[in-house]
N, C-alpha and C positions, 0 to 999 in steps of 0.2 A: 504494500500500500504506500501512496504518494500523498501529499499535503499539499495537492493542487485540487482546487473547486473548479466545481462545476460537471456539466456531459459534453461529449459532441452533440452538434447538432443535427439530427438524419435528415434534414431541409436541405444542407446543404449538396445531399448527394442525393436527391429527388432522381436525378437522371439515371442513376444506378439501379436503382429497382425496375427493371426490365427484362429480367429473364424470359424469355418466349411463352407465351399463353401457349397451355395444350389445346387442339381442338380435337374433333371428335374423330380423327382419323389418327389420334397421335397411339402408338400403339404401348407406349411406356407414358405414366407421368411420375413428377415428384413432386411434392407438397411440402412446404415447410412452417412446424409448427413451433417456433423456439429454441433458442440454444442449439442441440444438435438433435430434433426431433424431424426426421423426415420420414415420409409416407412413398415407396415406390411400389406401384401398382401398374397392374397391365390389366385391369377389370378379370381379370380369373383368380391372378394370385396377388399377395401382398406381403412387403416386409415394411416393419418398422423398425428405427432406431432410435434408443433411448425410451420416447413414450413417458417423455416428464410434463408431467402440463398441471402437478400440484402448486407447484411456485411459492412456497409459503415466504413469509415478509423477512427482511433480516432480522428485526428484532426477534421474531420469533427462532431464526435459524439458531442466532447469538446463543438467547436465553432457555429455551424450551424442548422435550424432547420434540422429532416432526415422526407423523405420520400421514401416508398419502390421502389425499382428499378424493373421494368417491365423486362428489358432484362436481367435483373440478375434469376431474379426469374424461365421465361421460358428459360431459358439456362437449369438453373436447375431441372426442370420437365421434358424437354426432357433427361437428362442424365438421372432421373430414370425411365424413361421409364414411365410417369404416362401422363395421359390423362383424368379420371376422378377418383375421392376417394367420398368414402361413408360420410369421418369423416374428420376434422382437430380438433385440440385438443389441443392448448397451454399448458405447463405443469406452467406455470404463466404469467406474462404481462408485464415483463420487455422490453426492445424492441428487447435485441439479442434473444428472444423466441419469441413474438407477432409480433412484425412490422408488420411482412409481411402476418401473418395467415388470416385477414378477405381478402385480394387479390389473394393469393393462395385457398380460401373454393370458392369466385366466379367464377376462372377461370375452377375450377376443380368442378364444381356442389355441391361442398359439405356442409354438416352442419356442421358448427361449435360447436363444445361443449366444454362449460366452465363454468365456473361464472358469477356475473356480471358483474367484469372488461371486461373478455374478450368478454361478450355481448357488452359493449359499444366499442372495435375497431371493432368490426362486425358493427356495426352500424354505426359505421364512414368511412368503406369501404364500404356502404349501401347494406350491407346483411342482407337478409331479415329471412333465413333460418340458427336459432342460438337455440341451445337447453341449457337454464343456468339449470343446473343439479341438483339435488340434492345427498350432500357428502354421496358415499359409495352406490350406486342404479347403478345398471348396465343400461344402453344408449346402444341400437340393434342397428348398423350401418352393414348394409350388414348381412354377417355372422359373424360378432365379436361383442360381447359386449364391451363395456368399461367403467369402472367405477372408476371414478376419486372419490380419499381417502383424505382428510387435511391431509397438512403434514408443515412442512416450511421452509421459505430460510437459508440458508446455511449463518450463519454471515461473515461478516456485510450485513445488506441489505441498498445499498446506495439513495433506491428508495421505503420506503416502503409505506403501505397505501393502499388505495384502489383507483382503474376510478371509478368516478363518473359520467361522461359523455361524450358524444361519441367523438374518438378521431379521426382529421380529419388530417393530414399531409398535411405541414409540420408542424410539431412540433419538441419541444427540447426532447431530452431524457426523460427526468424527467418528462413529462406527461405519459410515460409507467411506471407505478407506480407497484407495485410486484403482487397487488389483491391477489386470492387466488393461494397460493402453493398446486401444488397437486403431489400423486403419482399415477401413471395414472397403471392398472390394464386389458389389455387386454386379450380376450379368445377368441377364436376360438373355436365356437360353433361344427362346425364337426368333429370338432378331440381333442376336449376338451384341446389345445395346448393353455397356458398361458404365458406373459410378463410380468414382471413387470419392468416398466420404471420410474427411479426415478428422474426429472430434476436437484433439486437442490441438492447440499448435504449437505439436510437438515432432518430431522425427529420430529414428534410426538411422545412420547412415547404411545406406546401400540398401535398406529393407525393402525397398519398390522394384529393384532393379530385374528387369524382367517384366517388370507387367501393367499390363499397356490398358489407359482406360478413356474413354469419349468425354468426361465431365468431369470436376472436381469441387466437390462442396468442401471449402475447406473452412476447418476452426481456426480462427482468431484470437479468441480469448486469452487476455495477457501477453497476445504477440508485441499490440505499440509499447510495453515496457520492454522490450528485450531490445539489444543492439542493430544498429542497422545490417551488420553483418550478418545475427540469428534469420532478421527474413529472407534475406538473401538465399541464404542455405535450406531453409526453409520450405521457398517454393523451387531448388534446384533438386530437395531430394522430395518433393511431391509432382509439383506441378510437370514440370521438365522432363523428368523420370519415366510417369506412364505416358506422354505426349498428349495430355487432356490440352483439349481445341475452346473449353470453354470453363469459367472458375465463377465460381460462388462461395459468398461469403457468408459463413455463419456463427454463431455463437458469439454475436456482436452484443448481444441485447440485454438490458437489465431483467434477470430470472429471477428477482425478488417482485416482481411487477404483474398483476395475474394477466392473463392472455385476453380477460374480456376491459380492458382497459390498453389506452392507446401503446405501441412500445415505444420505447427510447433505447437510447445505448447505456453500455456501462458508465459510470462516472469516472472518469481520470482519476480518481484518485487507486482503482480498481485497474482499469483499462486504458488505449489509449488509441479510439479508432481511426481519430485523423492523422495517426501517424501512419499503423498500419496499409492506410488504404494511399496516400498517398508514395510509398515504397512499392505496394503490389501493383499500383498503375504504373506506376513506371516498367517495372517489370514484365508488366501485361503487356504494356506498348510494346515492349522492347521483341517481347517473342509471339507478339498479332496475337494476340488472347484476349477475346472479353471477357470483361470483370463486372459483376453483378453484384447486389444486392437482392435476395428472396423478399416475394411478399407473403405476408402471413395467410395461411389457410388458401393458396393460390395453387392449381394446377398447373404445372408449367412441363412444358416439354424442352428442357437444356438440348435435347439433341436437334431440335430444328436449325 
């Protein structure tokens, strides 16, 4: 944390939220619900990631144990229109990513796949149906594979470590310990259409190398505190790596903030977006990549 007031402004990058509208010919879409919640759907199968849409307030993160919010959650499955998914997928096991994913995989039939962290809040939301993966091995969910890659948090991690055992709410934050970081790698099996979704903004070196993807939703989060040289390397061992043609940005937004109220960004004092984004523009320019901003609950087809 920094002793600078204030947010950025998301005014100022109005132009950025343009991702491509899906239309009804687009045979993948993606939806993005917060932090690093995205919905990718081909209308037969579905995966999610994360599935946090509790957002409880800091004060309460601070002081109280949290437990996931039921009417928070189906508020927000009915706004994206989901009723059942094949996958949830945590992209690590912090709480604004986890909380809520073992209650979200039973409401919506689905397996969860992760680690072992995120086996044990499956198991603390007594889900039964939990697939702990092995790094880099495609997991068949519906029509998509997905195959989660080691990668890691995004410094500082103020929670790191591993669950060791099943976490049953309420608890304090800090039993969502970070487990494993991944970058989660989805494909669409009938149209050979690829994602790659980076939660934290964090990286391995070399861990990409080999595998090639059409899109990049990447995490942000505590990227504008780190050196100009971290993003550098940043989008050389993501973006560059698989030759994604098109990059989005997520896990820009204040997750203490609920989803039925307008978003903002983090605060500088937390984050720092105008730095980030002006570094990945440049960058973008450099290698002809548009750079986006997601709108929230918005069907978008990145592959157009």
């Amino acid at each position: 944390m920094r002793l600078k007031l204030g947010r950025p402004d998301l005014a100022a990058y109005a132009d950025r939220f343009d991702v491509p509208t899906a239309t009804t010919a687009s045979p993948v879409t993606v939806a993005w619900a917060g932090v690093t919640t995205l919905l990718v759907d081909d209308g037969q199968s579905a995966v999610l990631t994360d599935g946090f849409f509790s957002r409880p307030k800091l004060l309460a993160v601070a002081t109280r144990p949290l437990r996931p919010s039921p009417s928070r959650i189906d508020a927000a499955l009915t706004r994206l229109g989901v009723a059942r998914l094949d996958a949830v997928t945590p992209v690590h096991t912090h709480f604004d990513h986890a909380m809520d994913s073992g209650v979200v995989a039973a409401r919506t039939g689905a397996r969860l796949i992760g680690g072992t962290s995120a086996a044990h809040i499956a198991r603390g939301a007594d889900l039964d149906r939990v697939d702990v993966v092995t790094p880099g091995e495609p997991v068949a969910a519906g029509t998509f594979d997905v195959t989660l890659i080691e990668g890691h948090h995004c410094p500082p991690d103020r929670f790191p470590g591993e669950i060791t055992a099943p976490v049953r709410p309420p608890v304090r934050a800090a039993a969502y310990r970070c487990g494993e970081a991944w970058s989660t790698l989805v494909t669409h099996r009938p149209t050979g259409r690829t994602i790659l979704i980076v939660g934290s903004a964090g990286y391995r070196r070399g861990a990409l190398a080999g595998r090639r993807a059409d899109v990049a939703y990447l995490g942000v989060g505590q990227l504008g505190l780190q050196p100009e040289s971290y993003l550098v390397e940043y989008w050389a061992e993501t973006v560059r790596t698989v030759g994604a043609r098109r990059v989005v940005l997520i896990h820009w937004d204040d997750f203490f903030r609920p989803l039925d109220q307008p978003l903002r960004a983090l605060p500088y004092a937390a984050d720092d977006l105008d730095v980030s984004i002006r570094v990945l523009r440049r960058l973008a320019a450099e290698d002809g990549v548009p750079l986006h901003l997601p709108t929230l609950w918005e069907r978008a087809d990145p592959w157009l």
